[in-house]
C-alpha positions in Angstrom: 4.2 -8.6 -11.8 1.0 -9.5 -13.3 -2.3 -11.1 -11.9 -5.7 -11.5 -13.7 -6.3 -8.4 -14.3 -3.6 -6.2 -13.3 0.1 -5.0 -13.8 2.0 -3.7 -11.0 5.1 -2.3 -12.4 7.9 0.7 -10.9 6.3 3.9 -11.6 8.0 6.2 -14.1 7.4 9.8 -15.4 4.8 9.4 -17.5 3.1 8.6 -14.2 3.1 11.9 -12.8 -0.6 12.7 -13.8 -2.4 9.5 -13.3 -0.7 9.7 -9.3 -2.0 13.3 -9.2 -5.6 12.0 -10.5 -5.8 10.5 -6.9 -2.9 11.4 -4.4 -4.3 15.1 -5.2 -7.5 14.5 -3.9 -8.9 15.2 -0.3 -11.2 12.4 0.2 -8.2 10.3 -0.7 -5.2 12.1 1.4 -8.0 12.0 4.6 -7.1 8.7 5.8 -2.5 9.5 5.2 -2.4 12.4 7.9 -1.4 14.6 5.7 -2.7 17.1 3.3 -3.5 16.1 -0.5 -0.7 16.1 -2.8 0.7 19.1 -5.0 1.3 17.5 -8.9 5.2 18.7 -8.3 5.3 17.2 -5.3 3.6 13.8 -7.3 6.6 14.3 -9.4 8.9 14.0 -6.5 7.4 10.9 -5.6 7.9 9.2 -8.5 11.1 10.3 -9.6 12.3 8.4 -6.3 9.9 5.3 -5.9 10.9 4.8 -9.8 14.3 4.1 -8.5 13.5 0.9 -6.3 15.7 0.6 -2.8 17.3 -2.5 -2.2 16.0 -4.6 -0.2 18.7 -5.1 2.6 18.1 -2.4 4.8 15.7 -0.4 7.3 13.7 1.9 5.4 14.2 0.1 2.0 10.6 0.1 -0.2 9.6 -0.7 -3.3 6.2 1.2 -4.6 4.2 -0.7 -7.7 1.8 1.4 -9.6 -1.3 -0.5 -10.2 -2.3 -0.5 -13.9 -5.0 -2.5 -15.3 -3.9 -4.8 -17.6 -7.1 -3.9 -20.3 -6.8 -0.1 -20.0 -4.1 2.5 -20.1 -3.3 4.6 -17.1 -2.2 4.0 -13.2 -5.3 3.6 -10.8 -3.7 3.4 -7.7 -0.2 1.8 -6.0 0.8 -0.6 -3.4 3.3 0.4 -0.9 6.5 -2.3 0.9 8.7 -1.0 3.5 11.0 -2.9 5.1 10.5 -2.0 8.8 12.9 -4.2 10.4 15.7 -6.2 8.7 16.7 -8.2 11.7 13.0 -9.1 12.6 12.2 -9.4 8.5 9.5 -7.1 9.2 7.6 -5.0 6.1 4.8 -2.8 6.1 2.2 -2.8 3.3 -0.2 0.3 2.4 -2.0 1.5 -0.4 -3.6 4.5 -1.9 -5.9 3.9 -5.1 -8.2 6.3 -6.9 -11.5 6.2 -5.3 -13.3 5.7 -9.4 -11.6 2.3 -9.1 -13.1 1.2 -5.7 -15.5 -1.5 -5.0 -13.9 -3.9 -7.8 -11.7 -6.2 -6.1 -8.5 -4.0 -7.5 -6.8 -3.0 -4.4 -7.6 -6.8 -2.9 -6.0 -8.5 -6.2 -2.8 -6.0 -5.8 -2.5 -5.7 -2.0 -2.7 -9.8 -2.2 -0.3 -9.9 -5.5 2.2 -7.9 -3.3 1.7 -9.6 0.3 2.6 -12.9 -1.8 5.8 -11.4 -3.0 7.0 -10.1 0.5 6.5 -13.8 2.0 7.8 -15.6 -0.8 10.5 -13.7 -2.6 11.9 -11.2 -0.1 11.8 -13.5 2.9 9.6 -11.5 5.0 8.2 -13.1 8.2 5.6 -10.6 9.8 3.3 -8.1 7.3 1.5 -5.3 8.9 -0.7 -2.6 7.5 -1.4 0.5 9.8 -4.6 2.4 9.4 -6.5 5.0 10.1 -9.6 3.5 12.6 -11.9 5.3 10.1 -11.1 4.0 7.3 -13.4 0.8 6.6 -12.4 0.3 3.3 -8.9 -0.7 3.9 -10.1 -2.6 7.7 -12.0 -4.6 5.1 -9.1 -5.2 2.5 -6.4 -6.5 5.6 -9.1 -8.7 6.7 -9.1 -10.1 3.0 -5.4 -10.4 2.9 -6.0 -12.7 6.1 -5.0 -10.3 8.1 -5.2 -9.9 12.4 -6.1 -6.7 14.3 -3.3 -6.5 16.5 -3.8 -2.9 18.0 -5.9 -0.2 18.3 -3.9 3.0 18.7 -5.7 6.0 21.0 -4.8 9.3 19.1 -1.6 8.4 18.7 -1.6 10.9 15.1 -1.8 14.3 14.5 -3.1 16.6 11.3 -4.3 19.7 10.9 -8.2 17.9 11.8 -6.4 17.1 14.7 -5.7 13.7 16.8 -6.3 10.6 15.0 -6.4 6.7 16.1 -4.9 3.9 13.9 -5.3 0.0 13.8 -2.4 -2.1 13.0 -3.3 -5.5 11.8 -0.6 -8.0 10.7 -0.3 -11.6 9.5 2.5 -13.7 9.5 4.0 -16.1 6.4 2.9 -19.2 8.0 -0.5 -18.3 8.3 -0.8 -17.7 4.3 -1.1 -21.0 2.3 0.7 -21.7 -0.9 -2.3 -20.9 -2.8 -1.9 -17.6 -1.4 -5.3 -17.5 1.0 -5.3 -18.1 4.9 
C-alpha cells in the first residue's frame, strides 16, 4: 500500500533492527504498558506479523511497517486487530520511532490504514485505545476523525503502576469517500 510519501508493506526479517531502533526504546514502550523491547524478542514479532492472519476471525491482525517511500529503512508500523467479527469491529494503534515525529508520517499511515479497514475489510466501527498521557497519538485519532468515547480510571497496570486510557472510535459512515470526516 502506498500514499504520497510512504510504503506500508508486511514486515520481514531484514526488519528486525529498524523495529529495535524504536520498539527498544523507553520513551517509546512508556505509553504500551509494558517494558521496551529485547532485539530477540523484535525478532519474534516480526517473524509472526510477517505472516499476516486472515481476516475472518477474533484476534486476526495485520501489522504494516511504515517505510518512507524516498529513504531505506522502517520508521514505525500501524497495527489492525480484528476485535469483534460479528460486530465488524477493529482496533488500530501505532508505534513509530520518535526521529520521525512531527512530520505528518503516523497521520498519512494511521489514515492510509483506517481507509483500508472501512473499505476493503468491511469494518464498521475503528477504535484506537490510548494511554490518557499520550498527546501525541490523542492528537493523531482526532486527525483520523476520530470521537473520545471513554476515559478509562486506572484501568492498566505496569511496573510505574496504574494507568488510565482513552478509547476514541469512529465509524465508516462518518469518513467520506475522500477519506476525511
Amino acid at each position: 500500500m502506498t500514499t504520497e510519501r510512504l510504503l506500508l508493506r508486511l514486515f520481514t526479517a531484514e526488519d528486525i533492527d529498524d523495529m529495535y531502533a524504536y520498539q527498544g526504546l523507553p520513551e517509546v514502550a512508556r505509553f504500551l504498558y509494558r517494558p521496551p523491547r529485547s532485539r530477540e524478542r523484535c525478532a519474534e514479532v516480526v517473524a509472526r506479523v510477517s505472516q499476516a492472519t486472515g481476516w475472518k476471525e477474533d484476534g486476526d491482525d495485520l501489522t504494516f511497517a511504515v517505510c518512507r517511500r524516498d529513504t531505506p529503512g522502517v520508521i514505525g508500523e500501524v497495527t489492525l486487530v480484528l476485535s469483534s467479527a460479528h460486530a465488524r469491529q477493529a482496533e488500530i494503534g501505532w508505534v513509530f520511532h520518535p526521529a520521525h515525529e512531527g512530520r505528518g508520517c503516523a497521520t498519512e499511515a494511521a489514515r492510509a490504514v483506517r481507509d483500508l479497514a472501512f473499505r476493503e475489510l468491511g469494518v464498521h466501527r475503528l477504535y484506537a485505545r490510548l494511554d490518557v498521557e499520550n498527546t501525541a497519538s490523542e492528537r493523531l485519532c482526532e486527525r483520523l476523525s476520530m470521537r473520545r468515547e471513554a476515559h478509562l480510571v486506572e484501568n492498566d497496570r505496569d511496573d510505574r503502576g496504574w494507568g488510565s486510557e482513552y478509547v476514541y472510535a469512529v465509524l465508516a459512515r462518518e469518513v467520506t469517500p475522500a477519506g476525511t470526516a
